[in-house]
NUBALUM-760867 format. One line per 5 residues: number of its first residue (from 1); for each residue x, z, y of N, C-alpha, C, O. Coordinates in steps of 0.001 Angstrom, whole numbers. Each point is the difference from the previous one (the first is absolute). Last residue first. Example, Ala and Ser with C-alpha at 12.3 -4.5 7.8 and 13.67 -1.06 7.14 Angstrom:
<pts>
2	12850 7080 -2250 820 60 1190 -770 730 1090 509 169 1108  -219 -239 -6828 -890 0 1190 900 0 1200 1036 665 -19
</pts>
This chain:
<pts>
184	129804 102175 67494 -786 1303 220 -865 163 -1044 -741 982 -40  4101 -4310 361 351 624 -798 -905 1165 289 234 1007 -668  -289 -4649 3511 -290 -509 -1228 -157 787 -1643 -561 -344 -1041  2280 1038 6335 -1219 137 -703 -720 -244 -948 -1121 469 -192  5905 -617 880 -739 1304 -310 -1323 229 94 -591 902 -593
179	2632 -5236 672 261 670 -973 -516 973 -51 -780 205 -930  602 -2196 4439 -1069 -900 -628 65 1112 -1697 -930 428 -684  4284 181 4600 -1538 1046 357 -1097 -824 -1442 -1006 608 -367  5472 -2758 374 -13 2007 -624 -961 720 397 -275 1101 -477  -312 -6044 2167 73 155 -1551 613 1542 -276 -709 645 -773
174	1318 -1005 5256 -1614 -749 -688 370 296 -1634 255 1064 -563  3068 -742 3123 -274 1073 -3 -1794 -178 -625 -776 686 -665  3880 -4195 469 926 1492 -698 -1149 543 -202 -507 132 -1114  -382 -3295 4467 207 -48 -1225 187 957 -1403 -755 241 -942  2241 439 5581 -1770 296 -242 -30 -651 -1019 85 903 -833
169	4047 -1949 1273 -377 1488 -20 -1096 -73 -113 -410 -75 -1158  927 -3994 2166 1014 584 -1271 -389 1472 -618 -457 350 -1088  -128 -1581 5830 -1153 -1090 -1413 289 212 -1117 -945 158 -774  4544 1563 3778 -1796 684 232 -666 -769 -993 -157 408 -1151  3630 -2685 1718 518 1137 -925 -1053 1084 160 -289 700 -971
164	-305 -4879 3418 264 -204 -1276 127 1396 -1031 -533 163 -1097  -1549 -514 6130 1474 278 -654 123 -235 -1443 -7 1065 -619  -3715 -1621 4033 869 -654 746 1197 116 -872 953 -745 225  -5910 597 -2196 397 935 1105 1303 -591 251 84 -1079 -586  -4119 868 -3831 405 -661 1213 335 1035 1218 -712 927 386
159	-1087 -1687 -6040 714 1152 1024 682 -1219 1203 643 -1024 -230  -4153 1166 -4439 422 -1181 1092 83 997 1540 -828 404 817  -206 -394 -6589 125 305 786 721 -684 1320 767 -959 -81  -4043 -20 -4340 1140 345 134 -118 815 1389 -1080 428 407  -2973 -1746 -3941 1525 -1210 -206 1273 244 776 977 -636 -396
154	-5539 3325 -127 365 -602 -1406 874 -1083 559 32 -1003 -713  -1304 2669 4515 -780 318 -943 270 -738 -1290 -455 -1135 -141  3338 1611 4674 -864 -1139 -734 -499 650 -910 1005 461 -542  1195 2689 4653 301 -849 -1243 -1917 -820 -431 -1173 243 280  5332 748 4169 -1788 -271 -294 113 -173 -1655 671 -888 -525
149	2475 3389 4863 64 -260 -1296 -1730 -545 -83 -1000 458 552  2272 1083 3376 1333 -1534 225 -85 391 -1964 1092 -234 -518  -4994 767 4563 410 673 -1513 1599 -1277 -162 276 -1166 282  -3350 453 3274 257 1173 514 301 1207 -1659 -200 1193 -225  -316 -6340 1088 645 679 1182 197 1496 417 587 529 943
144	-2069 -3171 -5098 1895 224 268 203 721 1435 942 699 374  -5634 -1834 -1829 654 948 -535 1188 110 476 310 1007 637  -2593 -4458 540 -126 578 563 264 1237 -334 -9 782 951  1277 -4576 -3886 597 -116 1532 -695 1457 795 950 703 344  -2162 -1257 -5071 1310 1036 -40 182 -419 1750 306 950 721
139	-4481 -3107 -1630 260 1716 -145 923 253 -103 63 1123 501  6 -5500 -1102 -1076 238 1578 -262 1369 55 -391 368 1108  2979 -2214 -4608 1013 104 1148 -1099 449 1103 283 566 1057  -1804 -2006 -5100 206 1609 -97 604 62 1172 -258 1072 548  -1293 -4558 -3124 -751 -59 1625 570 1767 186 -710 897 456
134	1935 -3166 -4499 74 -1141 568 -101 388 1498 589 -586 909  -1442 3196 -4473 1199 524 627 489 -1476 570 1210 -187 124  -5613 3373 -406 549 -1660 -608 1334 -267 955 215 38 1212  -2153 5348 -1865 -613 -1089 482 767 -1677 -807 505 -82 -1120  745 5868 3099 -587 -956 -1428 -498 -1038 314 -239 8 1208
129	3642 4231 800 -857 -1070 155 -57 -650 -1320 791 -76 -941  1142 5225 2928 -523 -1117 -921 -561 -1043 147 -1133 324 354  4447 3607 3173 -1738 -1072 -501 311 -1096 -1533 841 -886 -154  1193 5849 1636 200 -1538 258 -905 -558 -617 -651 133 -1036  1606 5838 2940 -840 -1832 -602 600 -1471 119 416 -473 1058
124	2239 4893 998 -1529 535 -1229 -691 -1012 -463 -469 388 -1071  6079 -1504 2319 -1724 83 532 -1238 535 -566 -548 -572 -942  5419 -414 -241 -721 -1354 222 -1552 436 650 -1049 -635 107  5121 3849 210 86 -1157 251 -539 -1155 386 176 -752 958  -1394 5177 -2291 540 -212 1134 428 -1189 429 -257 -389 1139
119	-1991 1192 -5224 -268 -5 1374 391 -489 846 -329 -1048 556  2741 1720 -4435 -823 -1268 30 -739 -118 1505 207 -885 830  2152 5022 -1785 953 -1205 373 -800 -1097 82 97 -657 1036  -2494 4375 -2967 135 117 1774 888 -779 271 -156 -281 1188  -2783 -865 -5587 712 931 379 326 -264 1523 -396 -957 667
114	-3535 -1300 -2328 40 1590 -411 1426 875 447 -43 1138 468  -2632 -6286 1561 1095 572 -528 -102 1267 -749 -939 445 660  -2841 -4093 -59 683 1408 1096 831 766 -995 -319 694 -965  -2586 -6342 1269 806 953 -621 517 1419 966 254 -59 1203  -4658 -3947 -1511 940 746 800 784 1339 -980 -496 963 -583
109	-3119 -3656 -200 144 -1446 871 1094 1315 642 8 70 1229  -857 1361 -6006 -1001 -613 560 1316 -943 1314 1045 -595 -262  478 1624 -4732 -515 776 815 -689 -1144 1430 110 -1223 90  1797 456 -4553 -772 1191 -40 -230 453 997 -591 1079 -53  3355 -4978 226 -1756 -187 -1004 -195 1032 -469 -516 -156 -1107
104	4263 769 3832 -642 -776 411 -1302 -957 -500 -795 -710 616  4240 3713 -2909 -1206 750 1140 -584 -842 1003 -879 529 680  3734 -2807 -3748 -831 721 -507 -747 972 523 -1141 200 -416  4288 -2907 2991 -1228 -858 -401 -423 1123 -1289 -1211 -64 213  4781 1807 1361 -559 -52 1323 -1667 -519 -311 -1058 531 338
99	4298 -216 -3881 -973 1436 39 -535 -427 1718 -1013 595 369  4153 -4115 -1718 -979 526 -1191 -918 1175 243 -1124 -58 -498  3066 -3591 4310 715 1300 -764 -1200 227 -759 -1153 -137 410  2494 -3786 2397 -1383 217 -1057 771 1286 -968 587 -48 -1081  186 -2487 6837 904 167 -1948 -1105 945 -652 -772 705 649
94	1918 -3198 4445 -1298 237 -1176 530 187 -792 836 -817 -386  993 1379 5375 465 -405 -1344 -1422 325 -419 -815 762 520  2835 -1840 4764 -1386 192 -1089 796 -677 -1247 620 -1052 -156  957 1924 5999 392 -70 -1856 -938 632 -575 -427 1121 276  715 -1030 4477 617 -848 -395 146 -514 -1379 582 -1019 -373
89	-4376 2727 3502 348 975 -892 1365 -1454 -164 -431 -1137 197  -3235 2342 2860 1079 -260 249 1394 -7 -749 1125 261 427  -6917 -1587 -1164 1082 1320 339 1258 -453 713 20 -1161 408  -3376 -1837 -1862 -1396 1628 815 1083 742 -850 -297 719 -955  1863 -5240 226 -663 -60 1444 -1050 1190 367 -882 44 858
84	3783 481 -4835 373 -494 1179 -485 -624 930 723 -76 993  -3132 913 -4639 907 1185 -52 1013 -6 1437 13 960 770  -2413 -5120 -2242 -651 1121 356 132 1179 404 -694 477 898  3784 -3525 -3086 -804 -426 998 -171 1232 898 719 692 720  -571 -72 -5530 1613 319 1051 -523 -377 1311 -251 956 734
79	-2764 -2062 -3803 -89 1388 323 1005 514 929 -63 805 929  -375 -5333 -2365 -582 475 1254 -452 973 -175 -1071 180 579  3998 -1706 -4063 848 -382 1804 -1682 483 1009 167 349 1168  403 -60 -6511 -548 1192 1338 988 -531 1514 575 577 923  11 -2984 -4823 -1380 -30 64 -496 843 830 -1102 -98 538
74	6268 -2237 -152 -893 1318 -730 -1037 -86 273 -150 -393 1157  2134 -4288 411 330 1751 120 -845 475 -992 -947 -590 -520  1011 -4131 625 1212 894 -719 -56 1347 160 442 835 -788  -3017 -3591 5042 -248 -257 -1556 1829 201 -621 1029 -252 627  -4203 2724 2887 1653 -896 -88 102 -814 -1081 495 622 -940
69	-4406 1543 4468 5 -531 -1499 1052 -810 112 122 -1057 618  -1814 2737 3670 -1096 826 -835 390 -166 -1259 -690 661 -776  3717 -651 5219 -232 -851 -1234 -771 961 -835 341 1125 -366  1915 43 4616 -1404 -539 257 -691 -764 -1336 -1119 -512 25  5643 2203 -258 -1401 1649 -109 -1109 -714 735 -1077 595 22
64	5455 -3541 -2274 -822 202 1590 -745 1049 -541 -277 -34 -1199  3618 -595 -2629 -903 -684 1072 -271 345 1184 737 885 434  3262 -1147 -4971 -599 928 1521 -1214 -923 349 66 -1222 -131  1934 2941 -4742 -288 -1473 512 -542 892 1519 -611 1052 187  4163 667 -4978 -717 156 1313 -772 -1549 633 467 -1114 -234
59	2849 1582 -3522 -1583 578 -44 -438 121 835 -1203 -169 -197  6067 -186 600 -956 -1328 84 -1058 -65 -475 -536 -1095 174  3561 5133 -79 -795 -526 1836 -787 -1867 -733 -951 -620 476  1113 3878 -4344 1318 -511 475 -1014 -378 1502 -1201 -193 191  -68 3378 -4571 -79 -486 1118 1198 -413 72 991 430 -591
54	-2800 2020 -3360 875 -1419 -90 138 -214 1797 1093 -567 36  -4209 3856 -1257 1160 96 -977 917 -790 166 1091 490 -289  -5326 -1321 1854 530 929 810 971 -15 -399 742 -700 688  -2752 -3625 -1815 197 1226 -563 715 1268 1127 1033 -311 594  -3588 -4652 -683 1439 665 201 -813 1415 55 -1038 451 486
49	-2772 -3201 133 924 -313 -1449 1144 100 -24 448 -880 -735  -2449 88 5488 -477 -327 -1139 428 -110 -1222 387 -1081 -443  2433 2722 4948 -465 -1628 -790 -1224 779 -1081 386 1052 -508  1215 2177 4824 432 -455 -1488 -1210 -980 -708 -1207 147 -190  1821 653 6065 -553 437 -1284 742 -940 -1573 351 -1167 -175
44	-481 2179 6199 1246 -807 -1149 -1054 1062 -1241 -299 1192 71  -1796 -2436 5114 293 369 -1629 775 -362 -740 60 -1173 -367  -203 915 6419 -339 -494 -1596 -167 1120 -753 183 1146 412  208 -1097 4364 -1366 -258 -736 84 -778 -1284 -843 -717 -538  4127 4676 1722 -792 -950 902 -1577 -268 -503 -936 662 -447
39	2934 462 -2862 1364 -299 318 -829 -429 1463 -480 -1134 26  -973 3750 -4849 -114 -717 1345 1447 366 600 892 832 -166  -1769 -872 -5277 293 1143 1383 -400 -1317 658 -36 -1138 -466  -1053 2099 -5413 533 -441 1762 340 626 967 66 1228 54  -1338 -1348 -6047 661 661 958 138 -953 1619 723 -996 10
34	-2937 1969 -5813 411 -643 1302 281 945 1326 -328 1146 306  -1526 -1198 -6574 377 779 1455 353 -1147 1237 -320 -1148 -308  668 -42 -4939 -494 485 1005 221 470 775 1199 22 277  953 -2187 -4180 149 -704 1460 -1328 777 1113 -228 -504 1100  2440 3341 -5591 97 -1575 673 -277 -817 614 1021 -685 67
29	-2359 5763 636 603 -669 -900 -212 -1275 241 -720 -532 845  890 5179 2217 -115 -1315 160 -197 43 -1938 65 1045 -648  1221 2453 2269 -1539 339 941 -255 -1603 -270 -1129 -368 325  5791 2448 -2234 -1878 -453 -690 -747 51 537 -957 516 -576  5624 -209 1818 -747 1426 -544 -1245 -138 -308 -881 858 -37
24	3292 -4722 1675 1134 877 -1402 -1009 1270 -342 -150 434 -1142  -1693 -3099 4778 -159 -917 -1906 650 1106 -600 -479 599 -963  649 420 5741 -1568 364 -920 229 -483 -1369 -410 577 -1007  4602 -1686 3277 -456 1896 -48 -1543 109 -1004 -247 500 -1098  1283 -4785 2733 791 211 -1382 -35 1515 -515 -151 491 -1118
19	-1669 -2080 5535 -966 -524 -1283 1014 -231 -1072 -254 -920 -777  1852 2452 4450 -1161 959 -55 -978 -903 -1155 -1052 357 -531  5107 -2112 1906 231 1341 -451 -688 551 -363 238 800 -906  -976 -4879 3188 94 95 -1586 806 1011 -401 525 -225 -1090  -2085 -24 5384 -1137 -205 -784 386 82 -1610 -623 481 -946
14	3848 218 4077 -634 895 -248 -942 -547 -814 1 424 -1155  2657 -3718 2642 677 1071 -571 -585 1151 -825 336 314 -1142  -2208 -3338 4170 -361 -570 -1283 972 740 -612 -318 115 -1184  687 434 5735 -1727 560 -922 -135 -490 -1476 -883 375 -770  4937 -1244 3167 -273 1054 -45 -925 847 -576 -29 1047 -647
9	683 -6007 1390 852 442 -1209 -377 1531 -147 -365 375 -1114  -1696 -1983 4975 -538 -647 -1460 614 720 -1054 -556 799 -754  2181 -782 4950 -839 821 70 -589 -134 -1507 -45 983 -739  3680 -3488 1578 201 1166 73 -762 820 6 387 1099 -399  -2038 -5690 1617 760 438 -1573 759 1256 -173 -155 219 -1202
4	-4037 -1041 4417 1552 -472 143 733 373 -1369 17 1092 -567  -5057 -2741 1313 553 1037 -103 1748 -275 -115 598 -898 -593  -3658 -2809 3334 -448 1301 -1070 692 1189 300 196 553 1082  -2515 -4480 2218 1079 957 -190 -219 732 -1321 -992 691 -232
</pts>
């Protein structure tokens, strides 16, 4: 049994809203960043080398979530993975905002917001991780379950939760906390 085509069209609606939103306001450039959602027990994730900026539903490739390796998908298909089998989270974007990854090689294995909107939102701490970004999914999976933002140490960020336009936002709101600490 898959996914019923109405359900599909829907999620793939959003996915590429939310990865033209991140490109137009620069958390992306040309073909970086990535984007998925679970569907059940699949993954619809963006092809390998498509551009946030550009999306069309035929970037997308679905697999099974029992699949350790799609071949075409994005190089972080088993951070997304991961992310989804230790949450409940429907939707994971990675996009490489500039000041997120510059306090992210100044600062240690955990970021804490300064102003009181950042807080509130994304939380007094989000974890930093470092390591080989081949084997990185084996630390962001047990993270996601209880942080729905993880950033990568010198290479990006990776927000997971059920609403596109939340991911979006915390987005937003990450990079204007990255800014003002950047500016202390």
């Amino acid at each position: 049994m898959g996914i019923k085509p109405y359900v599909l069209s829907s999620f793939l609606r959003k996915l590429v809203w939310l990865g033209k939103e991140a490109y137009s306001h620069g958390y992306v450039v040309a073909n970086g960043g990535n984007l998925s959602c679970r569907i059940d027990d699949f993954i619809v994730i963006k092809k390998s080398g498509c551009s946030l900026g550009s999306l069309t539903p035929q970037d997308f490739l679905i697999s099974s979530l029992i699949k350790e390796r799609v071949r075409g998908a994005s190089i972080d298909y088993k951070i997304h993975r991961a992310i989804y089998l230790n949450s409940t989270s429907t939707f994971v974007l990675h996009a490489h905002p500039e000041n997120v990854i510059r306090l992210s090689i100044q600062t240690g294995d955990s970021f804490s917001p300064l102003d009181f909107e950042s807080k509130y939102y994304l939380g007094n701490k989000i974890p930093i991780v470092s390591g080989d970004h081949k084997s990185i999914h084996r630390k962001m999976g047990p993270l996601s379950s209880k942080n729905k933002i993880i950033i990568e140490k010198g290479h990006g960020v990776y927000i997971h939760g059920k609403c596109v336009i939340e991911l979006f936002r915390d987005l937003e709101r990450l990079e204007h906390a990255a800014k003002i600490m950047l500016k202390k």
